[in-house]
N, C-alpha and C positions, 0 to 999 in steps of 0.2 A: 851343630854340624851342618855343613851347606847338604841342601836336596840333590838328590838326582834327579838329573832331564829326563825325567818320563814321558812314555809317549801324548799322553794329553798334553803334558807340556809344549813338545814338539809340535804339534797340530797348530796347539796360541800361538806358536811361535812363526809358523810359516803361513797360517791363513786368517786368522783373526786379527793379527798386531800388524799387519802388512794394511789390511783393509781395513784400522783402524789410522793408520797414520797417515794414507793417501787422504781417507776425509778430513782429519781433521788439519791435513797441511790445505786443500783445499778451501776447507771454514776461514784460514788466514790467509791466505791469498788472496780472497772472495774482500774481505774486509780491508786491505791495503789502499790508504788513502792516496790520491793520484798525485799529491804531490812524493807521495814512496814512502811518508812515516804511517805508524799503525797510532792509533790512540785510543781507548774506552772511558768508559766512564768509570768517575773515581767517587762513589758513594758513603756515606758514613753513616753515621748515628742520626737522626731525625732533628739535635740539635741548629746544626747551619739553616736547614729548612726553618726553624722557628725562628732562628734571628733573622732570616731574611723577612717574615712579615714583621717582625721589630721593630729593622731599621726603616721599612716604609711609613708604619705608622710615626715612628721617633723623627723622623724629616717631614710628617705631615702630608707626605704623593698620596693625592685621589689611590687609594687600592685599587688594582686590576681585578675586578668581582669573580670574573672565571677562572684567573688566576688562581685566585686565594680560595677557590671552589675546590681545584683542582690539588693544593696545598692540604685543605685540609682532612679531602679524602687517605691521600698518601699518610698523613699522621697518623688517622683513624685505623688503617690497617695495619701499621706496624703498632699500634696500642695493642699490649698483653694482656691477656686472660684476667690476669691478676688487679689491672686497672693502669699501671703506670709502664714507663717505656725502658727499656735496655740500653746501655751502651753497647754491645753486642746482640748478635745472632741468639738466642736462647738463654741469655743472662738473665740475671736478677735485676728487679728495679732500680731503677738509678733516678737519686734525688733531681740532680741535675737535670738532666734529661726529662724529667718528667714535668719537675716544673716547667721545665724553660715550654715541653710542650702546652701544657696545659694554659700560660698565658698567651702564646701562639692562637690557639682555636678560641680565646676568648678577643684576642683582639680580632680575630677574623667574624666573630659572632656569635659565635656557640653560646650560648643559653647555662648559667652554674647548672640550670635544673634539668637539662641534656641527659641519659641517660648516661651517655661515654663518659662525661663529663662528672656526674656524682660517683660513678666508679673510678677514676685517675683523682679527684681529690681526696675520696678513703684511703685509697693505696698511697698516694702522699702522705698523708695523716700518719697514716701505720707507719710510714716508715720513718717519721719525727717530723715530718712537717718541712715549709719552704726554710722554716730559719734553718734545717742542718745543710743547707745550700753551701757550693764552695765559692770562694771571691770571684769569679768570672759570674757566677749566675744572680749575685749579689748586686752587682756592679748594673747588670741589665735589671734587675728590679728597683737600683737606683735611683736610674735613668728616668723609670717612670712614674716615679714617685712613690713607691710601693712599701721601698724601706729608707728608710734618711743615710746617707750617706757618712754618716759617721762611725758607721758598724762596718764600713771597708775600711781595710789597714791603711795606712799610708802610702802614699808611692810618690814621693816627694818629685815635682819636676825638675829642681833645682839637679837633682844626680845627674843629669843629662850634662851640668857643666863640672863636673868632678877629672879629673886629670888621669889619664891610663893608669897609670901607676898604683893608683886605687884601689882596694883590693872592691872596691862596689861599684866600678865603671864598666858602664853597658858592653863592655868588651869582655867582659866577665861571665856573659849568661849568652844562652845561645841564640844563635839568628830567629827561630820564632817566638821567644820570648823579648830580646829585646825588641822584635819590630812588633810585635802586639803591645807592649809593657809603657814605649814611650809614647804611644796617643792617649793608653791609659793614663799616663802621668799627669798631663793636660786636662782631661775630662774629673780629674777627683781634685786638681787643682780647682777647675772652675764648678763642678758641682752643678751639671744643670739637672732638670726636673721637667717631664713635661710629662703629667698627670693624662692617664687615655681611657686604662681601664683599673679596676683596682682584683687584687685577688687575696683580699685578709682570710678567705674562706679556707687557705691552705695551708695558714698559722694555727698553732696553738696557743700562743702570745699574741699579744697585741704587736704588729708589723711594725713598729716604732720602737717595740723594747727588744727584737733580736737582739742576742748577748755575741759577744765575739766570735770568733773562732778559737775552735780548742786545737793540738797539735795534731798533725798525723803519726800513723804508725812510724815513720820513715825518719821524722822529726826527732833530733836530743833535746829533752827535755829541757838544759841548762843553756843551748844554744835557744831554742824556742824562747826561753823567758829572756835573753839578753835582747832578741829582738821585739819582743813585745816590752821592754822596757824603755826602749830605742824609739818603738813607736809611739808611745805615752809622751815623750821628751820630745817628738815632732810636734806634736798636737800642740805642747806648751809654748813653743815655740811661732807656731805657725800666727798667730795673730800678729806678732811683733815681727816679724820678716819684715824687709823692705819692698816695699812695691816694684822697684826698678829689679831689684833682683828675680823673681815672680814673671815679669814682665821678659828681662834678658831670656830666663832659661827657656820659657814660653817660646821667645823667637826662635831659640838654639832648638829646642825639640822637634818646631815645625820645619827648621830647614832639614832639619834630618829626615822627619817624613815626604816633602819633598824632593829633594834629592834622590829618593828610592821608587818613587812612585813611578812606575812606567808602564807606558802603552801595551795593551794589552794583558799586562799582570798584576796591575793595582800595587800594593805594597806586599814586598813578600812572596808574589808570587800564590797565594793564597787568602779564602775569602775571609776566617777570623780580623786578619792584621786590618784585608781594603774596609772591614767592614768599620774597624777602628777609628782605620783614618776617615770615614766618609761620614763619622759621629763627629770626630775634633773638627776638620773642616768645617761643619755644617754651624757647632758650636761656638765656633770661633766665628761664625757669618763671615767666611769666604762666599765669593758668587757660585751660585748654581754653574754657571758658566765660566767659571774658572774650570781651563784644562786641567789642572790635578785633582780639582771635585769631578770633573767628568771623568776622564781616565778611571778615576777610583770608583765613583759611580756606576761607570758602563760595565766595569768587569766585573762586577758586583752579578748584572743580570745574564751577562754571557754565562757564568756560571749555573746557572736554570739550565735545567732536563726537563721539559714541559712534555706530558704524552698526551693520549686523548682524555684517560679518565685522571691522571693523577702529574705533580709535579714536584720536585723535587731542585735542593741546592749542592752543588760538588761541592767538595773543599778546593780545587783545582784542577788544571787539565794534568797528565801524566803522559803526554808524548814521547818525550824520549827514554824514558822506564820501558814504557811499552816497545817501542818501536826498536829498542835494543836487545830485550829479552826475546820477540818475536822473530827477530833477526837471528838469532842464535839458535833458536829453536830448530828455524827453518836449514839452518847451515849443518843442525845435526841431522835432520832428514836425508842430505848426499845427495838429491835430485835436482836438476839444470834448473828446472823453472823454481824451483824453491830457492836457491842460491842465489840464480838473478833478481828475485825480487827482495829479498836480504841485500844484496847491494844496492839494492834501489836505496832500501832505508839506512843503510850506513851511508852511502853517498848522501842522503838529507840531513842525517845527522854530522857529516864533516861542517855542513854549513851552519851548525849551531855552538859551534865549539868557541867560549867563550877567550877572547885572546887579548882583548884592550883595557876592559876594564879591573881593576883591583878592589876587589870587595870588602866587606867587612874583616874577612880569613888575615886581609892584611895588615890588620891590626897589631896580629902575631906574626905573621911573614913578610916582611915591610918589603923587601930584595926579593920576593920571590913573584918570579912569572905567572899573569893566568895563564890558566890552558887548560878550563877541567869544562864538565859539563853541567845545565842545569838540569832539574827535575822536568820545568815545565817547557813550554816554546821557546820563551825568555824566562832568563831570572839573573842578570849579568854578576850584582849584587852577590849571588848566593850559588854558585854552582855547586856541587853536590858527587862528594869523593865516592860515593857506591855509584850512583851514574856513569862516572868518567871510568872507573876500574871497569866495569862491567862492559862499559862501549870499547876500550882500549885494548880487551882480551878477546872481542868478537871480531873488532878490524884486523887485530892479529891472527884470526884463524882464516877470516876472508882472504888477505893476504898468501899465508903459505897455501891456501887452496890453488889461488891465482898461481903461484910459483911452483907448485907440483903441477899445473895442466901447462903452463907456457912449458917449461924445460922438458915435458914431454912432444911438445909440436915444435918447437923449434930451436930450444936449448938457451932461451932472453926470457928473465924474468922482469917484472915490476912489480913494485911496492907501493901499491895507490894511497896508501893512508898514513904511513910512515911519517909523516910530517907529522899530522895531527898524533900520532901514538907518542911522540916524542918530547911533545911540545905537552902534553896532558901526562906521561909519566912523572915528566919535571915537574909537573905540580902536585902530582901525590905524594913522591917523594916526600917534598916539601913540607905536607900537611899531615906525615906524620907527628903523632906528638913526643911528649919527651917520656909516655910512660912505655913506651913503643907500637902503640894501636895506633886506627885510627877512628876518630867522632866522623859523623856524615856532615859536617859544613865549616864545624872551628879546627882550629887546630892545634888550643890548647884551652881546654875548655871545662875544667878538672876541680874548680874549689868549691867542694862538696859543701862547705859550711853554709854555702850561698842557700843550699834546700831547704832552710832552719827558716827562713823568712817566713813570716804570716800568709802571704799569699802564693806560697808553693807548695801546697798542703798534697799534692799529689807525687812532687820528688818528677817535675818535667825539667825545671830552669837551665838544667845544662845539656851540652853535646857533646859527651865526654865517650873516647872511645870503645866500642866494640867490640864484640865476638864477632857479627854476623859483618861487619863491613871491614874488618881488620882480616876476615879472611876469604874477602874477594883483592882485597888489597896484595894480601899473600901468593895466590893465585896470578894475578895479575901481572907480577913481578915476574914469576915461574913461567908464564906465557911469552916471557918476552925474551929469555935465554934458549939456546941448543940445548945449554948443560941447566936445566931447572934443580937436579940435587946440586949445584954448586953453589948456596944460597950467599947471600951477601950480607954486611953487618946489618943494614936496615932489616932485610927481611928475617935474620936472627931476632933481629928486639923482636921483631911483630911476633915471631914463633914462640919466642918466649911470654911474651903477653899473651895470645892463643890459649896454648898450654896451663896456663897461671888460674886461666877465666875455667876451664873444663869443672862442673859442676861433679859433687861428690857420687851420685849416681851414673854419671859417664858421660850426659848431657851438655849441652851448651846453650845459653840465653841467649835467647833472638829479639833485639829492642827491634827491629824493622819489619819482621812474619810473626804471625801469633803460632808458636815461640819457642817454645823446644824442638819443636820439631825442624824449624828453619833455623835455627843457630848451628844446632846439628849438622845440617847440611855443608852452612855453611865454611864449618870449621872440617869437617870433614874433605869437602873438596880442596881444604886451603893444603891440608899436610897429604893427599894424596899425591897435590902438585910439586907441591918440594921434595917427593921422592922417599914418605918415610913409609919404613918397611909396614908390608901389609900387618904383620902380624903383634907390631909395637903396642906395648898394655895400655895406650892411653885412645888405639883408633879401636881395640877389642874391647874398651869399654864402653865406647859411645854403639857398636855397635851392639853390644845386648842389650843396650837400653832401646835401641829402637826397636828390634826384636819383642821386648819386653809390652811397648804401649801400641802395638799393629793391635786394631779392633780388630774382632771372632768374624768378617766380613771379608778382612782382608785387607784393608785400606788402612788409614790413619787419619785421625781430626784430633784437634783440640782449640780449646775455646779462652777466653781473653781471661778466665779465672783464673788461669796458670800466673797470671803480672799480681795478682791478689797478694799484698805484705805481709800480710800472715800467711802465704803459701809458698810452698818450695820447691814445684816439681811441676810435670804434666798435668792435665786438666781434661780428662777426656769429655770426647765429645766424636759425635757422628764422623766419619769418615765423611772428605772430601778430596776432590780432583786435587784442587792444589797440594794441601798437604801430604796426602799420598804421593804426591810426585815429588815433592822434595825429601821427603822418608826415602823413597826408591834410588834420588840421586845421589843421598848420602851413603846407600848402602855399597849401590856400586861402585861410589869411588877408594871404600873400603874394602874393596874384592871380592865383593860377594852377589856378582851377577847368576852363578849357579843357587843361591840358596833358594828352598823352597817360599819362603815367606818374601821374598822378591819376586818370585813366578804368582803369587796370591795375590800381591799388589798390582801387577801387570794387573791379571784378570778382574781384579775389580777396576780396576780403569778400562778395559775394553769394555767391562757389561755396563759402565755407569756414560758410557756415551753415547750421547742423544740424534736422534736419528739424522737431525741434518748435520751433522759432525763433529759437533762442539759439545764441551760440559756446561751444565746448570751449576750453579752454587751460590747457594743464598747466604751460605753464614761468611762472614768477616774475616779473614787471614791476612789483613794487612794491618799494622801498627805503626800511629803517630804518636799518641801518647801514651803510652802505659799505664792502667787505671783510667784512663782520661778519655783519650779519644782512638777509636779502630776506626780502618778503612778498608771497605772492599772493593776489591780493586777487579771488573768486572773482565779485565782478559786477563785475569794470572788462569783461568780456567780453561783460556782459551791453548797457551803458548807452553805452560810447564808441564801438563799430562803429555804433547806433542814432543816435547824435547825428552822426557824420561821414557817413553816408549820407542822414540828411534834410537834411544842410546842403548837401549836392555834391546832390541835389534840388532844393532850394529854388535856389543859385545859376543853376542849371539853367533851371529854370522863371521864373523874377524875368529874366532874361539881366543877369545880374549879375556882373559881375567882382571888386569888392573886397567883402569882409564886412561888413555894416552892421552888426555884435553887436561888444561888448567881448569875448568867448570866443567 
């Protein structure tokens, strides 16, 4: 039963939530970059931090001493109790991660006999040692002679000249897999070794007999064996290949990686892939001063957050993520100088709107127009359909903003972005797929059987459509009619795909927020916008569930165990800003701005904001790979408590029950 507006309510509502959104639209104002975008920093696992002192020593560069001072304090502190390191905020150890740290601070110097250091090799040990490592961490023990390269599966280069048609051509698996997967192909082709430091202390076998890999949970058993049978049949193979051939696909692979390497963003757009490429380069003894080693090189180190005591690697920049959500935020505040600086950054972002180049996407959309956006400053290669839905519904509200103030002063509207909305609808369009969702980069990206591989033990290899980007998709479409319940065949499919994905406890997976709680959101704002009735049993069931997992605080968290294959639900964990705010968004677009447990969320987002106007949040709410790798994403704390507290205002003030916005 929704609450009544008590009078404590009323008081939050008219003197705390008021003086809680002046600050924190301030805090983003205060942080708007002069050229008008926003950007923060995009942090992850301690991982990227280790491979960047990897790749220094694996190229042999004199170490930066204070540098790698400053690296291995930051490891040090996020090292756990327990000895080894997390893939998230408050997880359990992770193999990966721990090793890869642990020879990290060995090549920086650390002593086996270290204190830190005999504690993260127990907690390794306990947890089966470096051999239960997955093929990424394998591959960088390869490298350094740690473990012989025969214990990584195959990754044949020759696939690089397989013909579309294929059902195993690189068009097949998604843009961060193939752009990491083809310098891999290279690197196990050539097999180099440059012995630096050694860590057998963290085997329980001798580092020479690791045994293969077993399957994951995710993995069929009988597809599993046909491809470790596949793999056995390369091995037999591989001496008797042709050298010419070896040699073609070698060339065919690196022009691919060239081709894609550009200024400013390395390969991909992120530091895994440059960091790939700037191994095969190095491998292949291209020049230090060859522009694709450098480009790939430099972005390598722009990447570095150096502070005074400690440093750290991003996976990439996230400007126009940021600079879009913060935009929207600010446009739900309703006040002049918020709005004008919202257009600042929509106006910077017209100018990134990818419109020449045809990426990978058009492998599958050969006719079809760019016109979507990327993730980072650049990524021409890879623009990014939750970016483009998301920019495309905020220029659409800056717009009718513009068009209710002009026809009030003097009855001439204009439509400043109209181009760009139109020119980026045609491409989402476009990039839905045939099961009616849509993926964040392919656009038809769907042959499950491909996660059976030996080296996809984790179930990342594809980009096959979503809950959580299928219904900004939805949304998005709804933004851009008068009549939003008049939906259209596309956005039927996507509704029906929506609906299809709703989880048996009322929930929705969120491959892009850690995860029920932002799929929720997601899917929630997609069918408020197409107009379905508040009270329809499939928007009443998402909302007891959220109801259901609101922490005795008031707030909502949950933690990256929820992607866990043996799990199936929520994951709790500590209330934060972010999450909280998207729990809050999804309630209200499910019309439940009166209920009490929405008036609790408010409040704990007013009491959890920090005195200069912004939230703190340490744990991780952002997902690249599931099981794999989180990211925290350092302004979603900034920009989604802002925007769910002006809207649970605005609902307030308007005595408004359903959301009149597509988001």
């Amino acid at each position: 039963m929704a609450g009544v507006l008590t009078e404590t309510h009323q008081t939050l509502f008219d003197d705390d939530i008021g003086t809680s959104i002046k600050r924190a639209t301030s805090t983003l104002l205060e942080s708007q970059k002069d050229e008008g975008h926003w950007v923060y920093e995009l942090e992850a696992d301690v991982t990227l931090t280790a491979q960047y002192v990897m790749l220094v020593h694996f190229l042999g560069e004199p170490p930066n001493i204070l540098l790698e001072q400053k690296i291995s304090r930051y490891l040090r502190r996020l090292q756990q109790e327990q000895g080894g390191w997390p893939l998230y905020t408050g997880g359990p150890l992770n193999i990966n991660t721990s090793v890869q740290a642990y020879l990290a601070l060995r090549l920086i110097g650390d002593p086996p006999s270290a204190e830190h250091m005999t504690h993260a090799r127990s907690a390794i040990l306990r947890a089966g040692g470096a051999e239960a490592s997955n093929v990424f961490t394998r591959v960088l023990l390869a490298l350094f002679g740690v473990i012989p390269w025969d214990v990584i599966p195959m990754i044949p280069v020759e696939a690089i000249l397989l013909p579309q048609w294929f059902p195993f051509h690189v068009s097949n698996i998604s843009f961060w897999a193939r752009t990491a997967l083809v310098p891999l192909m290279i690197l196990r082709a050539e097999q180099p070794v440059r012995p630096v430091v050694g860590i057998k202390e963290l085997f329980h076998c001798k580092p020479e007999e690791v045994g293969p890999l077993l399957p994951s949970l995710h993995q069929s058993a009988a597809w599993f064996s046909f491809f470790q049978a596949f793999d056995k049949a390369l091995r037999l193979v591989e001496p008797i290949k042709p050298a010419w051939l070896k040699r073609h696909a070698v060339d065919k692979a690196v022009q691919f990686v060239d081709e894609r390497v550009e200024t400013d963003i390395g390969l991909g757009g992120a530091f895994i892939m440059t960091m790939n490429a700037v191994i095969m380069y190095d491998v292949l003894k291209r020049p230090r001063d060859d522009p694709k080693f450098t480009i790939a090189r430099d972005y390598i180190e722009h990447l570095l957050v150096v502070r005074e005591d400690e440093a750290y690697c991003q996976l990439c920049d996230s400007p126009v993520w940021d600079t879009v959500l913060a935009a929207y935020a600010l446009l739900e505040t309703g006040e002049p100088d918020a709005e004008v600086a919202a257009r600042r950054g929509l106006d910077w972002l017209r100018s990134k709107q990818i419109t020449e180049v045809r990426g990978d996407w058009a492998w599958h959309r050969p006719q079809l127009r760019p016109g979507g956006w990327a993730f980072q400053y650049e990524n021409p290669y890879y623009p990014d359909v939750d970016d483009t839905a998301v920019v495309v519904v905020a220029m659409q509200r800056a717009d009718r903003l513009n068009e209710k103030r002009t026809s009030h002063e003097d009855g001439a509207s204009t439509s400043s972005y109209s181009e760009c909305i139109s020119r980026a609808t045609e491409w989402v369009l476009g990039m839905q797929t045939s099961l009616g969702g849509w993926g964040a980069f392919e656009p038809e990206n769907t042959n499950s059987f491909l996660e059976n591989v030996p080296f996809t033990e984790y179930g990342a290899l594809l980009d096959a459509p979503t809950s959580d980007v299928t219904g900004r998709c939805i949304s998005m479409l709804a933004a851009l009619t008068s009549h939003p319940h008049d939906v259209t065949e596309a956005q039927q499919r996507a509704i029906d795909f929506l609906l299809a994905e709703q989880e048996p406890d009322g929930s929705w997976y969120g491959r892009w927020g850690v995860n029920y709680t932002h799929g929720t959101w997601s899917a929630l704002g997609a069918l408020n916008a197409v107009g379905f009735p508040l009270d329809d049993e499939r928007i009443r069931r998402a909302v007891g569930w959220l109801l259901r997992v609101q922490n005795e605080d008031g707030g909502w968290g949950e933690d990256g165990g929820s992607y866990a294959l043996d799990h199936c639900c929520h994951e709790w964990a500590p209330s934060t800003p972010t999450q909280t705010s998207w729990a809050l968004l999804g309630l209200m677009a499910a019309g439940e701005g009166d209920h009490s447990a929405v008036a609790r969320g408010v409040r704990w987002l007013v009491g959890a904001q920090r005195e200069g106007g912004a939230w703190e949040e340490e744990a991780i709410t952002g997902t690249a790979f599931p099981r794999m790798f989180y990211l925290r994403y350092h302004g979603y704390p900034s920009y989604f408590p802002l925007w769910a507290l002006a809207r649970y205002r605005n609902l307030k003030r308007d005595g408004l029950k359903r959301v009149e916005l597509a988001l």
